[in-house]
Structure formats: structure tokens, C-alpha cells
C-alpha positions in Angstrom: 79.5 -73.1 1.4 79.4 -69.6 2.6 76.9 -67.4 1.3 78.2 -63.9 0.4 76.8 -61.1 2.1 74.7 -58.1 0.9 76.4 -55.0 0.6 75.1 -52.7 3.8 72.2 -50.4 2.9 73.2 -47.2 3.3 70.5 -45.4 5.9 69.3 -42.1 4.8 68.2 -40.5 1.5 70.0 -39.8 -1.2 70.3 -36.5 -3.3 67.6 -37.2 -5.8 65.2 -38.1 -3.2 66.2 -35.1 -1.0 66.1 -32.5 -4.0 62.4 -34.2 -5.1 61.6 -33.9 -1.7 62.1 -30.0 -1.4 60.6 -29.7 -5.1 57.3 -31.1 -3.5 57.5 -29.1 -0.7 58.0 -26.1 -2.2 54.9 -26.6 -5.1 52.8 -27.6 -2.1 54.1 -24.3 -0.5 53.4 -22.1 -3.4 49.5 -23.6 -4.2 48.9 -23.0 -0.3 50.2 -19.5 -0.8 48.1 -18.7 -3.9 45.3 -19.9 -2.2 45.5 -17.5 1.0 46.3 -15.0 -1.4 42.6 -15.6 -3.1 40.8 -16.0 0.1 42.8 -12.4 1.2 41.4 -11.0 -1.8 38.2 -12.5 -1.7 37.6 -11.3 2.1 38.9 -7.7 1.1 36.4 -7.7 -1.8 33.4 -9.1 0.4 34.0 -6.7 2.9 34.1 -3.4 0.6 30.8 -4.6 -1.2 29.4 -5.3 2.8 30.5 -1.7 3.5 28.5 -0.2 0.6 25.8 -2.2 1.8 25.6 -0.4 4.9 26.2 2.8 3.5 23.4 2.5 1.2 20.9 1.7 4.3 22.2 4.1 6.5 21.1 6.4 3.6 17.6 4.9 2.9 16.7 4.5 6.9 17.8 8.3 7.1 15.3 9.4 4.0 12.5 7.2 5.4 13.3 9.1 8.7 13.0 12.7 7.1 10.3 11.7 4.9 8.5 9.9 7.1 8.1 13.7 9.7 6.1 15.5 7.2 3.9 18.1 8.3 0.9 18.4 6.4 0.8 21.8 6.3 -0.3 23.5 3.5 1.2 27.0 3.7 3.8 28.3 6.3 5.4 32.0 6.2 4.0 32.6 2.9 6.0 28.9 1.2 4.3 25.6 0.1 5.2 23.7 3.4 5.7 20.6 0.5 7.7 21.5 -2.8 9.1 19.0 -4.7 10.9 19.3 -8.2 12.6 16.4 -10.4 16.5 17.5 -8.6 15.5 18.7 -5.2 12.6 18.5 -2.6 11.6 21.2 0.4 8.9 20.3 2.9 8.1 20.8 6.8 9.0 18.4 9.3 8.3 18.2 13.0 11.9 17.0 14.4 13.0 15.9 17.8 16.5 15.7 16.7 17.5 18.6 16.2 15.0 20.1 19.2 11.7 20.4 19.0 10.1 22.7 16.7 9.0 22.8 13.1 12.2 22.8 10.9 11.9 23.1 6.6 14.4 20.2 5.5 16.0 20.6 2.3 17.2 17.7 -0.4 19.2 18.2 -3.4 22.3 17.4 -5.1 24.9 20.1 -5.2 26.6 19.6 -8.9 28.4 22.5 -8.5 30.9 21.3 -5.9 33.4 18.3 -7.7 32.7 15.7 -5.5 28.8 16.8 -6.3 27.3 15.6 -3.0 23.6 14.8 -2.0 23.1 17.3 0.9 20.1 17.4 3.3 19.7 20.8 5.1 17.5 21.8 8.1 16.5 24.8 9.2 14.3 25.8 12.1 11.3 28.1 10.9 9.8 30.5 12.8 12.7 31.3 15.2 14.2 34.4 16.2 17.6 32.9 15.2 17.2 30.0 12.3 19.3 27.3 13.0 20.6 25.4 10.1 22.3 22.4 9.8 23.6 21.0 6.6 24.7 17.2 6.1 26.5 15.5 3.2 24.6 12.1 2.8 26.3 10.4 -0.4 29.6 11.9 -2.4 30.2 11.8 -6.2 26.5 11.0 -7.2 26.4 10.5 -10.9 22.8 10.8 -10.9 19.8 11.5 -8.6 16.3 11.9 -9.5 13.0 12.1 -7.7 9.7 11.5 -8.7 6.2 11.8 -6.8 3.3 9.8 -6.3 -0.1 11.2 -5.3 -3.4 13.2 -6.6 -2.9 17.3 -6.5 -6.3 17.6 -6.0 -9.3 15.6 -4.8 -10.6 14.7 -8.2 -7.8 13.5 -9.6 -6.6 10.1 -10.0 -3.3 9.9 -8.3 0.0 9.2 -10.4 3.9 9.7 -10.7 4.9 13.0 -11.8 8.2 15.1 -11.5 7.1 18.1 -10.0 4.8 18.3 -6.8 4.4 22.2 -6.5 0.9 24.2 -6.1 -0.7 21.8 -3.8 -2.2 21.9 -0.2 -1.6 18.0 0.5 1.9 16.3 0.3 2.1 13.6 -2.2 1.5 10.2 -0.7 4.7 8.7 -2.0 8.3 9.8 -2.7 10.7 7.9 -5.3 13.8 8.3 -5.0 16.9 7.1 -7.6 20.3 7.5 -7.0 23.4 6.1 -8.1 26.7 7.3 -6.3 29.2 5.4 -8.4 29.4 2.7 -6.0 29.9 0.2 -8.9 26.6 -1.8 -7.3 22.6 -1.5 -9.0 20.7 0.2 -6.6 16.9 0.3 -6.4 15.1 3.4 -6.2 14.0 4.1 -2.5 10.1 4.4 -1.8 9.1 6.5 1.0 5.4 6.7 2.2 4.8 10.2 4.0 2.7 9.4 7.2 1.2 12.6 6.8 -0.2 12.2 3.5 -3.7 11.2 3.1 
């Protein structure tokens, strides 16, 4: 006896397996996307939080720069060479940036203007012709305050105030607290004049 033979396989696939096929392909396709779509967003994120970063430390290493240059000089041209209020701060420097000479640099926060900047100005002081030189350092500051740390006079035990006016020394520390509306907590900066006793 014969036996009977097997119908021929056909070789390929057929439509269900084709259409399944594309089905997979394409939820594959679409988790992959999502995916890259996250990582896009958390790279964008990551790097607008890094750029803040550096923002805020290119502030603090200029503030411990201008700080830093006090002159301890009591009286100059009839002004305190150090005056410092709870919104602004004026002192003497010795600068090299700007050329050498003694300039009176100026801190405060202009709430006037609407993008209310923190401006640092500098002036040269006893000059024939004062050149002055302003500088935006932050833009739409929400708040700024500074605060002082020091003894007014030799007796006293030294302390954090608001004001530093009516004294011959600088104060040994400066405080300053700012938030520019970054969206990120910043600590208040702490500058040590080198000029202070």
C-alpha cells in the first residue's frame, strides 16, 4: 500500500502572523520612542538646572571678588569708606580690573526698573574724570537682603545687624540672601572681608 502524501507546506507567513508581526513592531517602536522622548526631556531639564548652577557661582565668586578688595579705610572725601544698609552696600575697594586706583563699588537692587536687577557699580574716586562702570549681575530678583557681621566698636561683642553705618572698621562678615526666581533654594552667600580685623 501507498501511503498518501502530506499536503505541501506552504513557505512563508501568513496574514495573521504578518499583521501580529507589524503590531509588535510597532508597540516596540512606540515604547522606544517614549523613552527617548523622556531621556530628551530629562537631558533638557538637567541641563537648565546645571546652567542656573553656574549662574549662581559666577555670582557668588564675583561678590567674594568685590568683597573680598575692601579697603579699610575709615573716611575718604568726607564718606564712610564702608556703608552698608539692609537693601544696598557702598565701600572702597583697591581694583586691578578696572586699573589701578581706589574705586567706591556700589551693590543694590534697582526695584524700580521691571526686570528689578541686582546691579554692582564702580566708580574711580579721586580722579579728575570718575569713571563708572555699572553691571547687571542677576535679573528679576524677588528678594535680596544683606545683613552684617562684626563689632562697631572695640568693646563690643560682635553680632549680625542690618545696618553697618558710623563705623571706622568694616564689618568682618557680609551675608548676603538672594532669590532671583530661579525656581532653585539658594543659600545665603558668606563673604569674609580680608581687610576687616
Amino acid at each position: 500500500m501507498r501511503a498518501a502524501a502530506a499536503p505541501p507546506h506552504p513557505s512563508g507567513f501568513t496574514l495573521i502572523e504578518l499583521v501580529v508581526a507589524l503590531a509588535l513592531a510597532g508597540l516596540v517602536s512606540l515604547i522606544l520612542m517614549h523613552g527617548v522622548g523622556l531621556s530628551v526631556h530629562g537631558v533638557d531639564r538637567l541641563s537648565d538646572r546645571v546652567e542656573r548652577l553656574d549662574r549662581w557661582r559666577a555670582l557668588e565668586a564675583l561678590l567674594r571678588g568685590a568683597l573680598g578688595s575692601t579697603a579699610a579705610i575709615p573716611v575718604f572725601e568726607g564718606q564712610p569708606g564702608f556703608v552698608g544698609k539692609a537693601d544696598s552696600l557702598s565701600f572702597l575697594s583697591i581694583a586691578e580690573d578696572g586699573g589701578p586706583g581706589l574705586y567706591r563699588i556700589g551693590l543694590a537692587l534697582d526695584a524700580q526698573r521691571p526686570d528689578r536687577p541686582l546691579i554692582l557699580t564702580r566708580q574711580l574716586v579721586g580722579g579728575a574724570a570718575p569713571r563708572r562702570t555699572e553691571g547687571i549681575l542677576a535679573r528679576n530678583v524677588s528678594s535680596f537682603s544683606l545683613a552684617y557681621f562684626g563689632a562697631a566698636t572695640s568693646d563690643a561683642k560682635p553680632a549680625w545687624q542690618s545696618r553697618w553705618q558710623a563705623s571706622s572698621i568694616p564689618p568682618s562678615l557680609v551675608r548676603l540672601s538672594l532669590d532671583d526666581g530661579d525656581g532653585l533654594p539658594h543659600p545665603p552667600i558668606v563673604v569674609r572681608l580680608w581687610q576687616s580685623p
